[in-house]
N, C-alpha and C positions, 0 to 999 in steps of 0.2 A: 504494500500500500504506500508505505515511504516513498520508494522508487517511482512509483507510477504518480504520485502527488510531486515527487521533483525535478521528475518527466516535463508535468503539466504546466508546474508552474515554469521549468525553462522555456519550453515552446511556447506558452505565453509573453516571456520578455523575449523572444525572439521577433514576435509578430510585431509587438510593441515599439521595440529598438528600429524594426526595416517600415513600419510606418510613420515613423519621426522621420527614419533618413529620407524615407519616398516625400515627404512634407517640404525637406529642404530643398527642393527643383521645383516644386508646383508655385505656380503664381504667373502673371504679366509680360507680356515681352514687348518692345515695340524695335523696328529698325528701318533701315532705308538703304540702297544702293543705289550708284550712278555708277553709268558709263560706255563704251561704246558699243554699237548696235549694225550689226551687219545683216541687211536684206536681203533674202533670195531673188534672183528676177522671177515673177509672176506673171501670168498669163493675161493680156490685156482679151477679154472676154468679147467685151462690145464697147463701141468708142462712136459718137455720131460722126457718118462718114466714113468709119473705118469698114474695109471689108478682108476677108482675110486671118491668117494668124499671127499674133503680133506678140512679144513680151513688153514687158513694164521692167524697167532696170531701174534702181534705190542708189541714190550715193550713201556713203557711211555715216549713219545717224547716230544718235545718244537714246538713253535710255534710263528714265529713273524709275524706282518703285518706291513706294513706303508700305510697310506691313506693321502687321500686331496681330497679338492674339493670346493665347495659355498654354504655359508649359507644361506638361503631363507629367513626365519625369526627367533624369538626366538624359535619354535616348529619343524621345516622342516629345515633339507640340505640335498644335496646329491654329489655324487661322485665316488670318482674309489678307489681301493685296490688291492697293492699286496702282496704276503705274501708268506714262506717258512714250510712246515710242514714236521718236519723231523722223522723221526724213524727206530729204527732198526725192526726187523724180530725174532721171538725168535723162537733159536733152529737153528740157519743158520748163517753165514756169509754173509749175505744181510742186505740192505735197502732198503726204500721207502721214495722218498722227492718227498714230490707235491709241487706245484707252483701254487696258486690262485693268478688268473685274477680277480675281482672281479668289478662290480657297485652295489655301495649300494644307500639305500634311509634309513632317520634315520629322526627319531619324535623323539624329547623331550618334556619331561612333565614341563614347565617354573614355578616357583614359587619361593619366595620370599627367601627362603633359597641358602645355598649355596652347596649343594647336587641336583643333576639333573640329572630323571633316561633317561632312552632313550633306542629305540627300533627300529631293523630295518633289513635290509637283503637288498639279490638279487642275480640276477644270474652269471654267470661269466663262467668262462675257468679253469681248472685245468690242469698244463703241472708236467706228472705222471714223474719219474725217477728213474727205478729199477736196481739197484747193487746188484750186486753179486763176491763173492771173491771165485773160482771154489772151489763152494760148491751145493748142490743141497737143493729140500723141498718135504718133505712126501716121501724121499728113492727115487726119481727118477736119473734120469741122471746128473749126473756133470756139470755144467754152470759155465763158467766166462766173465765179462763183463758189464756193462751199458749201457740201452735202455730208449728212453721215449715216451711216446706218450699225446696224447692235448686230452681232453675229457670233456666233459660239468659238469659242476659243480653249486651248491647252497649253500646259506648261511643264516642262520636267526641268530641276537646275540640281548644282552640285559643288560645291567647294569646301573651305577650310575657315574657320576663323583661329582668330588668337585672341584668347584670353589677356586684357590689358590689367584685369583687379576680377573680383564674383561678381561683379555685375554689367560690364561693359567689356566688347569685345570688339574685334575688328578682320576685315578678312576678303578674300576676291573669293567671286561667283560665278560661274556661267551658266548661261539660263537660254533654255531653245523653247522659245514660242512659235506656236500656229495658230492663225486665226483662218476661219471659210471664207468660204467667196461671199465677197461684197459686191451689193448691189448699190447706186444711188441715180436718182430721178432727174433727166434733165429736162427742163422746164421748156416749152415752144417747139419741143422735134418729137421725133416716133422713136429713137432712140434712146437708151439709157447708157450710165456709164459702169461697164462690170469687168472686177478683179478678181482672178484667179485668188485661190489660198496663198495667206502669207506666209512665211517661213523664217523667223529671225532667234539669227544668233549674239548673243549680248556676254560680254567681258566685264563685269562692273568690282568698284573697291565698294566694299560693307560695312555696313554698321551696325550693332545690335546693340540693346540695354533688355539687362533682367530684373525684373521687380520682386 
């Protein structure tokens, strides 16, 4: 009886002990990253004027996010993102700025150092935003204007931070976003203007804070 009551009562301060320690990661997070943003060329779908098959080519643009959310434990959080992905259009007087909605889910790998890589993704919203300065793409009709349209979007990223103190860290990211094909409405013709799926690669320096 001894034995089994000092059985019980160790596996009780066992549970006790690893739910203090699991207490010490749970709480708050917030962060942010900048930096540059590489676009895939895109299929110019339909273009007033255009006829034919034509791509859409990006110069290299920036990209910022800010996120938050709750930390589960030393290995798991999750959360929301939003973020600006900007670029010009080469060969036009145009851009393309998306707008990531994002929920992520994020595993880090815990160890004793103070480097800590981590992995994650998820789905989200992309609200598309195409400008144009009445200029046209691939020789077709003359456009002037901004349109946007909301279209589904993904995200998988992956890097390292460094630990600066326990509550603030720092670190690079790369992050591969896709958004669908956008459509957007142009006013006076039978045409409209549609882009293939986006495809963008992003290099950015990070910041995190834990609460």
């Amino acid at each position: 009886m001894k034995c089994q009551a000092l059985l019980a009562g160790g596996t009780g301060l066992i549970l006790v002990f690893s739910a203090m320690a699991e207490e010490e990661y749970q709480g708050p997070f917030v962060g942010a990253d900048f930096g540059i943003a590489l676009t895939s060329d895109t299929r110019l779908k339909e273009f007033p004027g255009v006829s034919g098959r034509h791509n859409v080519r990006f110069d290299p643009g920036a990209r910022l996010s800010l996120d938050g959310g709750w930390r589960f434990t030393d290995w798991f959080r999750a959360g929301g993102e939003f973020g600006v992905i900007s670029h010009s259009i080469k060969g036009a007087d145009a851009s393309l700025v998306e707008f990531p909605l994002m929920a992520n889910l994020e595993f880090q790998i815990p160890n004793k150092s103070r480097v800590v890589p981590f992995f994650g993704g998820g789905p989200g919203v992309s609200i598309s935003v195409f400008d144009i300065d009445h200029d046209n793409l691939a020789g077709g009709d003359f456009v002037d204007g901004s349109t946007a349209d909301a279209v589904f979007a993904w995200q998988a990223y992956g890097g390292a931070r460094f630990r600066i103190n326990d509550s603030m860290s720092v670190g690079l990211v790369y992050k591969y976003f896709e958004a669908d094909s956008t459509t957007w409405d142009v006013r006076r013709t039978a045409s409209d203007i549609r882009f293939g799926r986006t495809r963008t690669h992003a290099i950015s320096a990070s910041f995190s804070m834990d609460f």
